[in-house]
C-alpha positions as CSV (number, residue, x, y, z in Angstrom):
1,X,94.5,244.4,256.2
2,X,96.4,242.8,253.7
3,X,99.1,244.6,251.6
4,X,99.8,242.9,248.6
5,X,102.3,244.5,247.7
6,X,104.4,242.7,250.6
7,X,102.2,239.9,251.5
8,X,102.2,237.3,248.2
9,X,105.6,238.2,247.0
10,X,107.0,235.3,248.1
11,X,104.0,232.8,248.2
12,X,104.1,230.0,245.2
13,X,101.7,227.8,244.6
14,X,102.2,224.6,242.8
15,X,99.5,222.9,241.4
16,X,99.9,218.7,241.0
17,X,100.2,217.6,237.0
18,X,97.8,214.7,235.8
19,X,100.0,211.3,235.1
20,X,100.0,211.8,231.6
21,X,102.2,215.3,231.6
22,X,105.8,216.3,232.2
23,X,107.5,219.8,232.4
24,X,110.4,220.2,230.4
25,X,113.1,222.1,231.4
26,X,111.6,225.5,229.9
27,X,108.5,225.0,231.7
28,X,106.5,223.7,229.2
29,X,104.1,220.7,229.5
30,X,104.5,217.8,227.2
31,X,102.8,214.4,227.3
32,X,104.8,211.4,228.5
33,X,105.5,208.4,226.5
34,X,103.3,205.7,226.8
35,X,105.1,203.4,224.5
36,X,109.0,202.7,225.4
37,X,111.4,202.8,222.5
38,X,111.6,199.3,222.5
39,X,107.5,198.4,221.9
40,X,107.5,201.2,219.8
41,X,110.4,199.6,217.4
42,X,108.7,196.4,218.1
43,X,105.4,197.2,216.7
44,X,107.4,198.9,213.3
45,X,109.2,195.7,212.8
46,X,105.8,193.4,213.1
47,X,103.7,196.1,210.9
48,X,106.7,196.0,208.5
49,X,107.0,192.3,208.0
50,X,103.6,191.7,207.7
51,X,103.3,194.9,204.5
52,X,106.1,193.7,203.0
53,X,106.4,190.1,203.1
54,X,109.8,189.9,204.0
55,X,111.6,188.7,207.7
56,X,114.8,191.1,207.1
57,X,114.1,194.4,208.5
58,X,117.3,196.9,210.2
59,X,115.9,199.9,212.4
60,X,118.8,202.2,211.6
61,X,117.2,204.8,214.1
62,X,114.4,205.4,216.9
63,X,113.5,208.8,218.1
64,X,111.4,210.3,220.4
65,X,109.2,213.3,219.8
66,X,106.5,215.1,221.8
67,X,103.4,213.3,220.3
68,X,105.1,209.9,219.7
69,X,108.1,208.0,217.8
70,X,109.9,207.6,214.7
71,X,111.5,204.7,213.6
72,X,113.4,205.2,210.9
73,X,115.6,202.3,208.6
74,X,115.6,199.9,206.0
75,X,114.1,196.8,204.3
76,X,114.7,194.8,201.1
77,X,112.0,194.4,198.2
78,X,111.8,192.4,195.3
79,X,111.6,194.7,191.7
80,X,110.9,192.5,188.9
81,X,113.6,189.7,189.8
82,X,115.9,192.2,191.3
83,X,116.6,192.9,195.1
84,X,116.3,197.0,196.5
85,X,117.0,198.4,199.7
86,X,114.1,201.0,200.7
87,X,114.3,203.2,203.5
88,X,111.7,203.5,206.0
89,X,110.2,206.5,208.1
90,X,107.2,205.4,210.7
91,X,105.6,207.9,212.9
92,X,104.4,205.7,216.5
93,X,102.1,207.7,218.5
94,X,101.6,207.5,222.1
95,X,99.4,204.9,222.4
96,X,101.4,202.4,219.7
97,X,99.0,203.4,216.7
98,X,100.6,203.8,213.6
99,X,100.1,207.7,212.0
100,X,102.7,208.0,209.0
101,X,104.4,205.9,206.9
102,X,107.2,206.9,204.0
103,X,109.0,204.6,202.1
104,X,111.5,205.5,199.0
105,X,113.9,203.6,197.3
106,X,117.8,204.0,197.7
């Protein structure tokens, strides 16, 4: 008869993730990136050139989150005759699909 008490104390069982999950260090389960940093920044720059005309744009920043990336930096526009800076936010997700854009004015 089995005491269970004694018998499953010790006895783990480790079940195999899909592919598309990691564990984190606290045990918790988070996709893994499908799109390196570089594609990701890659596919901002293209989208970026093509919405606003322009060749010039300087990622300032990548960084990774759970569901994706964010590519953060800057890129000139044309006001009336007069040249701005705008800063850029761009939420990648997993897949290379754009979700968010912010842009604002320095």
């Amino acid at each position: 008869m089995f005491n269970f008490n004694h018998d499953f104390q010790c006895i783990t069982l480790k079940a195999m993730c899909p592919k598309e999950y990691t564990t984190t260090d606290f045990g918790e389960k988070c996709p893994m990136p499908q799109v390196s940093k570089e594609s990701a920044c890659q596919v901002v720059v293209d989208f970026l050139k093509k919405q606003k005309n322009t060749e010039k744009i300087d990622v300032a920043l990548v960084e990774e989150q759970i569901d994706g990336w964010v590519v953060r930096g800057t890129c000139p526009i044309d006001l009336e005759g007069h040249q701005w800076a705008e800063k850029f936010a761009v939420v990648i997700d997993l897949k290379g699909k754009i979700k968010e854009t912010d842009f604002a004015l320095l």
